[in-house]
KEZALO-821013 format. One line per 10 residues: for each residue x, y, z of N, C-alpha, C. Coordinates in steps of 0.001 Angstrom, whole numbers, padded with zeros to 6 digits. Atoms other than C-alpha are relative to their C-alpha. Layout:
BEGIN
X,Y,Z,X,Y,Z,X,Y,Z; ...
***
This chain:
BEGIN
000667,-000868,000994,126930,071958,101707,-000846,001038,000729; 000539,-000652,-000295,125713,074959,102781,-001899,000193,-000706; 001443,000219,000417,121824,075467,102990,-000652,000950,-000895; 000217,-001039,000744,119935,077713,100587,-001422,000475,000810; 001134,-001068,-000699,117477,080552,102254,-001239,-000359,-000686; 001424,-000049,000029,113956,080319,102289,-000238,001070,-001024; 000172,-001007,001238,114344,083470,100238,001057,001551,000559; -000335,-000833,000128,116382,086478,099632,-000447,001728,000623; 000867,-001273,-000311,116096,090089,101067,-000439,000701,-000574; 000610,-001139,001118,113975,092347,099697,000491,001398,-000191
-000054,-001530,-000191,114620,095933,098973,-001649,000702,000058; 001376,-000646,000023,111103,097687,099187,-000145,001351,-000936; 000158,-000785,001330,112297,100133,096860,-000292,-000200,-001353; 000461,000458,001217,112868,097740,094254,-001699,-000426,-000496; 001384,000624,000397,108946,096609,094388,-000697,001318,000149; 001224,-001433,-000254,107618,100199,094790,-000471,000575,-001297; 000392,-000329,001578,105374,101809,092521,000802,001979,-000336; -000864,-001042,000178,107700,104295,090887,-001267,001770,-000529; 000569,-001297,000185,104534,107022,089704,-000974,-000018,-000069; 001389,000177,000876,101235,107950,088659,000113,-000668,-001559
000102,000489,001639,101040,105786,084923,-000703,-001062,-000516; 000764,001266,000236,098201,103878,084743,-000046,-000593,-001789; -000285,000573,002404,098871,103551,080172,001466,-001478,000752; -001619,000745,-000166,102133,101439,081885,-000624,-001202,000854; 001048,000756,-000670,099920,099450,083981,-000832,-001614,-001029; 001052,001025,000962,098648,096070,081739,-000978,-000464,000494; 001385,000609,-001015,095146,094641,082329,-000201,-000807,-001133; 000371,001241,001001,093498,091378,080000,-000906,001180,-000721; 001033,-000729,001087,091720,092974,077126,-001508,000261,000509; 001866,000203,-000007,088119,092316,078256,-000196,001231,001677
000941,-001106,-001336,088548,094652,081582,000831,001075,-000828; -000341,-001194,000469,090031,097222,079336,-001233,001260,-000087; 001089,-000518,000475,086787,099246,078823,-000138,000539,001363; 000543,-000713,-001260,086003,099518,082574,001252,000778,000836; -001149,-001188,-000510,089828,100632,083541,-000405,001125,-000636; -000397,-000826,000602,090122,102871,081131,-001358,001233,000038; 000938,-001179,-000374,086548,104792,081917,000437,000440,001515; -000736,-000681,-001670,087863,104783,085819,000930,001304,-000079; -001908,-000828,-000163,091447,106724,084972,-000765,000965,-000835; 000103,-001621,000712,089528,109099,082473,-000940,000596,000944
001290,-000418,-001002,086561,109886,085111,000767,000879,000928; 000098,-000894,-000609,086327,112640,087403,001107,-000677,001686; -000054,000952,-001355,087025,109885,090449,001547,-000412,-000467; -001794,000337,-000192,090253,108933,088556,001231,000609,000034; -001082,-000733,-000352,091997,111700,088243,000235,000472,001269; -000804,-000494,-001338,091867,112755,091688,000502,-000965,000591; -000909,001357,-000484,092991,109458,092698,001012,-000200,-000486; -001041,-000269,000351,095620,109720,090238,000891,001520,000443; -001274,-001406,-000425,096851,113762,091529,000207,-000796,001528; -000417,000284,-001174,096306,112276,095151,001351,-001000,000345
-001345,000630,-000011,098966,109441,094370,000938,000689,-000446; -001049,-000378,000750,101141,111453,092341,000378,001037,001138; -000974,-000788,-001537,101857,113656,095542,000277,-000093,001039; -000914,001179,-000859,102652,111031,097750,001454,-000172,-000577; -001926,000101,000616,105311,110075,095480,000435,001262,-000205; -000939,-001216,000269,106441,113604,094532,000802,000341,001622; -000569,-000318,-001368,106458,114021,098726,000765,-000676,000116; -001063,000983,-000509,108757,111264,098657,-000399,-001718,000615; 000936,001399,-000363,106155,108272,100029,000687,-001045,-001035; 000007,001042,000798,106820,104850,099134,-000814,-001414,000172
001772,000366,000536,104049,103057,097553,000170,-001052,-000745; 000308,001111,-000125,103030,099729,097395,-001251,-000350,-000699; -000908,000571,000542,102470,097737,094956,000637,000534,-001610; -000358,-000953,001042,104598,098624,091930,-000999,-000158,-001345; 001074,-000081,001262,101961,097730,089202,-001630,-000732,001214; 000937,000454,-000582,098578,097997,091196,-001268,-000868,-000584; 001257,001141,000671,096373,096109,088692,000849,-001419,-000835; -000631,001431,000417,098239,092798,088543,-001064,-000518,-000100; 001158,000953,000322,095338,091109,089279,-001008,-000190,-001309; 000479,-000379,001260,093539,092647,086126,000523,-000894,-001112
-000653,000240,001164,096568,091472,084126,-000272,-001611,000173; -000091,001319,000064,096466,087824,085443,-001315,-000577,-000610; 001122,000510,-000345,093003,087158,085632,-000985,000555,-000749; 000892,-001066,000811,090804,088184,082552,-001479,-000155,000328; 001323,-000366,-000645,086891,089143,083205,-000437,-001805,-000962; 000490,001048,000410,086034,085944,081121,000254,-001045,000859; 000125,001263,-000850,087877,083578,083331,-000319,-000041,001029; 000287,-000059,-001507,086853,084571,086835,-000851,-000986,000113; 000789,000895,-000626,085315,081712,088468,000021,000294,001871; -000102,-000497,-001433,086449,083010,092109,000665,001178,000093
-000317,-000727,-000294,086597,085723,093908,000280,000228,001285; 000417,000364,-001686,088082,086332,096919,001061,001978,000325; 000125,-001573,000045,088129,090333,098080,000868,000278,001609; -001226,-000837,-001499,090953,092004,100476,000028,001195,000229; 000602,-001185,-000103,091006,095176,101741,001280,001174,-000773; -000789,-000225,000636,094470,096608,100650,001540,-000369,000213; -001047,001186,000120,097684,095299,100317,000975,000195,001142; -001469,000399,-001023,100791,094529,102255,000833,001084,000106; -000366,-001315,-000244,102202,097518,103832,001709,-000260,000387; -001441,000521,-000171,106229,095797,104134,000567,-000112,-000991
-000392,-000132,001162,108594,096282,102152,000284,-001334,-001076; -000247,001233,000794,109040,093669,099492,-001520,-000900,-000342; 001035,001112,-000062,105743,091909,100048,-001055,000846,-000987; 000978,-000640,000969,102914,093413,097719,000293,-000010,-001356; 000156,-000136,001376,102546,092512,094228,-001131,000089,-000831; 001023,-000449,001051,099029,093651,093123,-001291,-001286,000151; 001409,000831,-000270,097277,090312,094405,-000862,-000155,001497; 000332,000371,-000551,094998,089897,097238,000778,-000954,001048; -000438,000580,-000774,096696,088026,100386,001235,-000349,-000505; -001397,-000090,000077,099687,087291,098397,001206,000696,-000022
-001786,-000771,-000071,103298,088123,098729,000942,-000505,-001082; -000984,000660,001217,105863,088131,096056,000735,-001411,000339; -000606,000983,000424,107747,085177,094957,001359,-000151,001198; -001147,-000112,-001005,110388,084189,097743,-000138,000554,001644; 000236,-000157,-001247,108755,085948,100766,-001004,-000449,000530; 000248,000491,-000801,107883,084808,103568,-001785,000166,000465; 001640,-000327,-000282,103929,084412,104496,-000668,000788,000925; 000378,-000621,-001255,102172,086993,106712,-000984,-000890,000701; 000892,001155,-000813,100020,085488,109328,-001573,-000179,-000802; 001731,000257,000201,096708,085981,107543,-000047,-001353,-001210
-000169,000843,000750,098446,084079,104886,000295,-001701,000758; -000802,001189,-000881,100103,081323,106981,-001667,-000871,000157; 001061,-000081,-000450,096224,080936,108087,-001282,-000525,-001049; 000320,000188,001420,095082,080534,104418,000095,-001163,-000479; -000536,001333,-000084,097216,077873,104253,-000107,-001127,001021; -000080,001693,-001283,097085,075562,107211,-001737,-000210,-000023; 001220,-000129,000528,093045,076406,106047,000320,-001567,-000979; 000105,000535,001166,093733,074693,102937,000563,-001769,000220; -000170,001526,-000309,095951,071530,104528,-000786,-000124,000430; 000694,000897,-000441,093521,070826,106949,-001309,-000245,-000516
000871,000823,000765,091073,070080,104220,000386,-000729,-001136; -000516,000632,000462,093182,068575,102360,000516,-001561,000833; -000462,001081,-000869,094227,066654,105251,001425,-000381,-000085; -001585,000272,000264,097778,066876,104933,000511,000722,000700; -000834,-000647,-000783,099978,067872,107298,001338,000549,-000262; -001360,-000642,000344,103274,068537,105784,-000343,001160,-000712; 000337,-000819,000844,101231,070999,103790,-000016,001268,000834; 000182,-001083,-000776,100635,073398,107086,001496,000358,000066; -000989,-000965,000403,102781,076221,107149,000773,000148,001879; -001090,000172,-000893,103935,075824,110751,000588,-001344,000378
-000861,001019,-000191,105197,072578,110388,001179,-000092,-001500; -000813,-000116,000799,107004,073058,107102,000338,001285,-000674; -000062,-001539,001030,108158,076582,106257,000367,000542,-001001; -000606,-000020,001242,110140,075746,103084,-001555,-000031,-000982; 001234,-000425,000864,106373,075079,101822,-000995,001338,000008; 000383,-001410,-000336,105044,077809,103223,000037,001191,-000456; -000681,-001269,000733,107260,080240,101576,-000816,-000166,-001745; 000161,000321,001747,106470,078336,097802,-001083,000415,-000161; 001297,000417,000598,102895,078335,098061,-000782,001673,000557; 000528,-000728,-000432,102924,082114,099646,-000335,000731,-001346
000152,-000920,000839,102908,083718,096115,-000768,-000600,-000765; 001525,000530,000202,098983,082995,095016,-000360,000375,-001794; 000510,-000481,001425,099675,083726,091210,-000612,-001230,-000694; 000698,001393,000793,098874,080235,090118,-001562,-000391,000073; 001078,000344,-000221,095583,080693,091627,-000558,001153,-001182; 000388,-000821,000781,095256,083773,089633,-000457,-000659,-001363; 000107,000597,001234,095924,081850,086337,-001461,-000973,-000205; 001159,000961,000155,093073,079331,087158,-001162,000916,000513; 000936,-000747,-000153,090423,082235,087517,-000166,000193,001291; 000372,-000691,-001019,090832,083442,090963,-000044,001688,000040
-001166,-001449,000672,090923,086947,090486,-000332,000851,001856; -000359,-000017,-001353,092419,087892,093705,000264,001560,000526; 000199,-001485,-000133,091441,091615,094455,-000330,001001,001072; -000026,-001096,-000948,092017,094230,097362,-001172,001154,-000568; 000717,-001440,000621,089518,096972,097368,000578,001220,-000105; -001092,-001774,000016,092074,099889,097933,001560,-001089,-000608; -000856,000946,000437,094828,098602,095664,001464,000905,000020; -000907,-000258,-001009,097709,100828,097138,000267,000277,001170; -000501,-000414,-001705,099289,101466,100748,001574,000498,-000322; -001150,-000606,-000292,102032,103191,101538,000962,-001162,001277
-000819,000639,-000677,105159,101926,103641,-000400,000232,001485; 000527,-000306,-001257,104292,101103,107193,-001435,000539,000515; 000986,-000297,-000665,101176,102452,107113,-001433,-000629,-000812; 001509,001024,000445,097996,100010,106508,-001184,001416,-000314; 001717,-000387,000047,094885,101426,104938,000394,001736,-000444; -000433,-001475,000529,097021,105051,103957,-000933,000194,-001331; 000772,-000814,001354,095183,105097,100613,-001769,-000512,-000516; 001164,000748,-000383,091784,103325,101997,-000589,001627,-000563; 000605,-000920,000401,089186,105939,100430,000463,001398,-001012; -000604,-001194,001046,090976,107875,098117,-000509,-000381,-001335
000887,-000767,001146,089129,107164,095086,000123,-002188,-000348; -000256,001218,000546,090036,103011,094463,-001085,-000715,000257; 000874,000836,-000380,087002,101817,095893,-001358,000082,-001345; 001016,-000230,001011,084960,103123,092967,000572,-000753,-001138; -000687,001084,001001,087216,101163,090527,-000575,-001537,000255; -000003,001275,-000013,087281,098038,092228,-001658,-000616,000463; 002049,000511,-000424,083114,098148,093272,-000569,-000111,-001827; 000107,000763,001518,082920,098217,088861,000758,-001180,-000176; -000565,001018,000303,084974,095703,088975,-000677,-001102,000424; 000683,001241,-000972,083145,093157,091599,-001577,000051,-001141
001468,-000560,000477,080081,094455,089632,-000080,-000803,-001391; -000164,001038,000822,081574,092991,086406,-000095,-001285,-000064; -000151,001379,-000219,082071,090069,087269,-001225,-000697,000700; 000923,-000168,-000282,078861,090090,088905,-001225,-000886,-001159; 000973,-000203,001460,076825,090515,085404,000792,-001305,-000793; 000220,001601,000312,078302,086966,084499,-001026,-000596,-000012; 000599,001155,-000253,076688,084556,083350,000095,-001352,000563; -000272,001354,-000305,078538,081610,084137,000679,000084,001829; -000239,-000210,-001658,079031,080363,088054,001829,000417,000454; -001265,-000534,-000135,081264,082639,089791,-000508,-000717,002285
000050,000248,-001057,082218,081802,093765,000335,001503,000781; -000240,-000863,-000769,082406,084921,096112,000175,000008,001213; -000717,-000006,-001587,084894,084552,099173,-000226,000602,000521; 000546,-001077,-000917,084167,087073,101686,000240,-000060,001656; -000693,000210,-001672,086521,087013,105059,-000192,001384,000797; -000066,-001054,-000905,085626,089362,107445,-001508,000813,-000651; 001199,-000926,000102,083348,092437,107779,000524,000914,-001147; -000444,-000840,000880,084849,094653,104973,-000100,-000551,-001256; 000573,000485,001177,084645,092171,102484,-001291,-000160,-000155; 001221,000108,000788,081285,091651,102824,-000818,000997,-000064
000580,-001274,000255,080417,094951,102888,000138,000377,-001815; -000551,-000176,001384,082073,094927,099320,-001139,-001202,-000967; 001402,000690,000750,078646,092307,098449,-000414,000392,-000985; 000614,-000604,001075,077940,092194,094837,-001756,000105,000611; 001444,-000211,-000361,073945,093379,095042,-000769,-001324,-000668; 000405,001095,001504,071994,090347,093943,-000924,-000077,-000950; 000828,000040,001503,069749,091498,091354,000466,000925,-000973; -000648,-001029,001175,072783,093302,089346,000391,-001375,-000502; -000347,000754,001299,073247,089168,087802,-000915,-000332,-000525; 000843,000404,000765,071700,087840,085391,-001294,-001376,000731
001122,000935,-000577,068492,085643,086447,000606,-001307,-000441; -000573,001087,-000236,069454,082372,087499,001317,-000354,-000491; -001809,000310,-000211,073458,082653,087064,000071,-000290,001335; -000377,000680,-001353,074981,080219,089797,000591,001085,000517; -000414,-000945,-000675,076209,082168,092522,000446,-000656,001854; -000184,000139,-001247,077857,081277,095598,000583,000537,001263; -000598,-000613,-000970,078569,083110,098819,000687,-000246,001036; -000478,000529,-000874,081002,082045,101278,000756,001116,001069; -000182,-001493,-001504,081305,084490,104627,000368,-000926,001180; -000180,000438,-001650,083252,083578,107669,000991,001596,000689
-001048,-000846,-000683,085906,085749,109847,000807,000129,-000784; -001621,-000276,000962,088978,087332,108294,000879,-001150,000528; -001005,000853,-000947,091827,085336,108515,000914,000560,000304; -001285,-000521,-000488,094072,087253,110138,-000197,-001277,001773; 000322,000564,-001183,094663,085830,113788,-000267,000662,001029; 001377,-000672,-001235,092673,088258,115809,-001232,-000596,-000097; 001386,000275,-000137,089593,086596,114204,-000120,-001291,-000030; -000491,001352,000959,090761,083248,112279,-000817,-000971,001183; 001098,000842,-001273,089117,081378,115575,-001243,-000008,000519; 001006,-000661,-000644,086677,083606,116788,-001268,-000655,-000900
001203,000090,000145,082844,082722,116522,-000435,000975,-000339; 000818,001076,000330,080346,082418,115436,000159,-000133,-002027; -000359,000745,001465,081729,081797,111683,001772,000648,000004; -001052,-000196,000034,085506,081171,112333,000828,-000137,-001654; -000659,000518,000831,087890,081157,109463,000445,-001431,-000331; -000251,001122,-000262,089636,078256,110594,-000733,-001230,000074; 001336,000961,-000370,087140,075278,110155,-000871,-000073,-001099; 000983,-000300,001007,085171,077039,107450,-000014,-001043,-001228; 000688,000865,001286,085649,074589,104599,-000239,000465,-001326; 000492,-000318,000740,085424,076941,101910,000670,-000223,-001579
-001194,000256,001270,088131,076029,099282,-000810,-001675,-000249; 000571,001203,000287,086165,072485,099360,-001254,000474,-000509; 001418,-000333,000481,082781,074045,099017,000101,000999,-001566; -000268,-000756,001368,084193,076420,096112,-000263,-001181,-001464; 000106,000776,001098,084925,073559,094427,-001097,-001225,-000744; 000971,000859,-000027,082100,071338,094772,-000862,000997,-000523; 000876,-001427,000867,079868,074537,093544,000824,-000188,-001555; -000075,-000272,001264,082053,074918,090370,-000450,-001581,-000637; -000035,001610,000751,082434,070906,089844,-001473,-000100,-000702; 001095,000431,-000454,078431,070595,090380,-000631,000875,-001782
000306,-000248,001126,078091,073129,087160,000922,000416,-000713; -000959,-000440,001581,080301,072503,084918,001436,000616,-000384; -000899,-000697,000323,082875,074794,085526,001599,-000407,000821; -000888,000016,-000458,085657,072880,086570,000542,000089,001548; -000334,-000490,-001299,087886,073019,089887,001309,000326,-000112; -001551,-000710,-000194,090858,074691,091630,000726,-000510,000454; -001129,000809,-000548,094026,073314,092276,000087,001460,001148; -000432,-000814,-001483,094502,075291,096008,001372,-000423,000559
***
C-alpha cells in the first residue's frame, strides 16, 4: 500500500490575496466597529491604495483573507493573546493566523519550536515535532487554538512573496495596536504572550484596563532558532502554555487544550 504524504503541494497563487476588499474580508460581529473605523480612516485608505498597487504591479500577497484571526476569534472570547510580527512569506503557508500555516503544511522552524515547547511540558515525547513529523504537520495549523480564544495576531498582517516584513509599516500597525488595545479594555482575564523584542514592544499600556482586570504577561525570546535558546529568558524552557493556563484556571476562566 502505498504511503499517503504528509501533505500536498501548494500553489501560492491559490492562497494569495487576490485585491484590495476589505467588505469581502469577514470579522466576528463585536470587532466590527473597530475594523470598519480603520478601512474608512485616513490610515486605511492609504494602506488600502498602497496594497492595491502591489497587486496591480503584479506582487503576490500573502495571506488571502488577512483578518482570519478577527473572523475566528471574537473580541468577547479572547482569553489569549499571543502577537507575531507578520506572516509567512512562502508560498502556501499563510492563512491570516499568527505562527500558523495552513492545513497540510509543513511547520516552519519557529513553529516546530512551539511545538516541541508544548511536548516538553506536556512531557510527551511522541508529541515533539522532530521525532514525529506526521504530528507535526496536524498540529501545524493553530485554528483550534483560535476557536478556544487564542486570538492569534501578527502586527503587519500582509507580506509579500519571498520577502519578510515587505508590508511592515505601511499602515497595519495602527489597526492591529486598536486591536491589542481592545482586548486590553476587558474585563475578564486575558493572557498576553510576548516572544521576542517586537512583540513586546507591541505592550498593551497598563492603565488602558480596567482597574483590577487579571492580566498576565509572559516575555521570553522569539521562537525562531536564532533565539529559542539564547539567554537570559530562552523560549525553550519558558513554561508558558502551563502558566497561561494556571492564570486562566485560577480565575475562572477555564483552560486551553495546546
Amino acid at each position: 500500500m502505498a504511503t499517503e504524504p504528509l501533505h500536498n503541494p501548494v500553489d501560492g497563487l491559490e492562497r494569495a490575496l487576490p485585491g484590495w476588499n476589505p467588505a469581502a474580508w469577514p470579522v466576528a460581529i463585536d470587532w466590527r466597529p473597530t475594523v470598519e473605523a480603520f478601512f474608512s480612516s485616513a490610515h486605511g485608505h492609504r494602506l488600502g491604495e498602497g496594497i492595491a498597487s502591489r497587486v496591480a504591479a503584479g506582487a503576490t500577497i500573502y495571506p488571502p483573507a488577512p483578518l482570519r484571526a478577527l473572523e475566528l476569534t471574537p473580541l468577547d472570547a479572547v482569553r489569549v493573546v499571543i502577537l507575531g510580527q507578520d506572516p509567512y512569506h512562502g508560498p502556501g503557508q499563510a492563512h491570516g493566523l499568527a505562527f500558523s500555516v495552513a492545513p497540510g503544511v509543513p511547520p516552519p522552524p519557529s513553529l516546530r519550536n512551539i511545538q516541541a515547547e508544548i511536548a516538553r511540558e506536556r512531557g510527551l515525547r511522541e508529541l515533539a515535532p522532530s521525532l514525529d513529523p506526521h504530528n507535526a504537520v496536524a498540529r501545524a495549523d493553530l485554528t483550534p487554538w483560535g476557536r478556544q480564544g487564542v486570538l492569534l495576531l501578527n502586527t503587519c498582517l500582509t507580506v509579500e512573496l519571498g520577502q519578510p516584513a515587505a508590508h511592515v509599516r505601511m499602515g497595519w500597525e495602527v489597526l492591529t495596536g486598536r486591536i491589542i488595545n481592545a482586548v486590553h479594555k476587558k474585563c475578564e482575564p486575558v493572557v498576553f504572550m510576548l516572544w521576542g523584542k517586537h512583540a513586546q514592544e507591541g505592550e498593551p499600556r497598563v492603565g488602558a484596563a480596567p482597574h483590577d482586570a487579571p492580566r498576565l504577561y509572559l516575555r521570553c525570546n522569539h521562537p525562531s532558532p536564532l533565539s529559542a535558546r539564547r539567554g537570559p529568558l530562552p523560549f525553550l524552557g519558558c513554561g508558558h502554555f502551563a502558566q497561561a493556563n494556571d492564570f486562566l484556571r485560577r480565575h475562572g476562566a477555564g483552560t486551553v487544550d495546546w
